[in-house]
C-alpha positions in Angstrom: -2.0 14.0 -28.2 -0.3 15.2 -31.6 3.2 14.0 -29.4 2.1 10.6 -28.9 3.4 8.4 -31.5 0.5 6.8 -33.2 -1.3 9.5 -33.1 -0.7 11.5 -36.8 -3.4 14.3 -36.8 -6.3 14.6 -34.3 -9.3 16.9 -34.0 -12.3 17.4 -32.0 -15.2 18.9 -33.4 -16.5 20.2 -29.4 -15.2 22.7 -27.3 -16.7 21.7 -24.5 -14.8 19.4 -21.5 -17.9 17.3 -21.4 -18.0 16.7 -25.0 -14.5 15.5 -25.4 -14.9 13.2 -22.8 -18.4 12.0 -24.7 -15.7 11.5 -27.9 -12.7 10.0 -26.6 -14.0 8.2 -23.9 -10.4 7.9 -21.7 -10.2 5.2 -19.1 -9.2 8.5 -16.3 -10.3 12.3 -16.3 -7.7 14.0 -14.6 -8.3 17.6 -13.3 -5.9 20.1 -11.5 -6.4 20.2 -7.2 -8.8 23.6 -7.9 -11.2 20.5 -7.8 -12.5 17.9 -5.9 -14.5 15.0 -7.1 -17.1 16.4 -5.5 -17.1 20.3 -7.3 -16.1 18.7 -10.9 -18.0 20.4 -13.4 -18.7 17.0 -15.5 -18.5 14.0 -12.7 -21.8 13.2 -13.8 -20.8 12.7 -17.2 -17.5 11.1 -16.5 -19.4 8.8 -14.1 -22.2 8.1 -16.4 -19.5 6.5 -19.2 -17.5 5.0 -16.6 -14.5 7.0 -16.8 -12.8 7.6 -13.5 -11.8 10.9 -12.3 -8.1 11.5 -10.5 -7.3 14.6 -8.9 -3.8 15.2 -9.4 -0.9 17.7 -9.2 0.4 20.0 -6.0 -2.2 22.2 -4.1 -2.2 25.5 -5.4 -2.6 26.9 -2.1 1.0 27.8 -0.3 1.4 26.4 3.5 1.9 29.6 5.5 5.3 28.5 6.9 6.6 27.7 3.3 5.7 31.3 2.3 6.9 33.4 5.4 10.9 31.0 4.3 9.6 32.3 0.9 9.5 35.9 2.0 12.5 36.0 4.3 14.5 35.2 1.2 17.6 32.7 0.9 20.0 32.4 3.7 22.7 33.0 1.6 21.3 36.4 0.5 20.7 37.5 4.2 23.5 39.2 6.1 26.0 37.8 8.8 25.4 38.5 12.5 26.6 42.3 13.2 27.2 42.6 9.9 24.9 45.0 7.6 24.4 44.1 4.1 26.5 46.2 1.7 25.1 47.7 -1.8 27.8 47.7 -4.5 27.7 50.8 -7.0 29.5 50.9 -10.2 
């Protein structure tokens, strides 16, 4: 908040999620994918003042084909056919 232009100084007195969202009262709670609308630790709050809640971001949760590419490693980095990588010494 202390990058938004007419914003100068802020400070909330809670520490809680729930009690921010009592202070500020935003228009949109948005949480990371670890939740669902459903699991959300303060939906009842959030839907009690009206505020909606977005689940936003990238699932933090790799697809299993995107993590056995990750593994194999770039094709650049792998060897050509019949070839064997080399290791350079100094």
């Amino acid at each position: 908040m202390g990058d938004l232009r007419a914003v100068d100084s802020w400070c909330l007195q809670r520490t809680t999620v729930a009690s921010v969202l009592r202070d500020l009262l935003p228009g949109v709670h948005a949480k990371g994918t670890d939740y669902s609308v459903d699991t959300l630790p303060e939906r009842e709050i959030a839907k009690g003042f009206g505020i909606q809640v977005a689940i936003v971001g990238v699932p933090k949760i790799i697809p299993p084909a995107l993590l056995a590419s990750l593994r194999k490693g770039p094709a650049w980095l792998s060897a050509a056919p019949g070839c064997a990588p080399r290791v350079l010494r100094r």
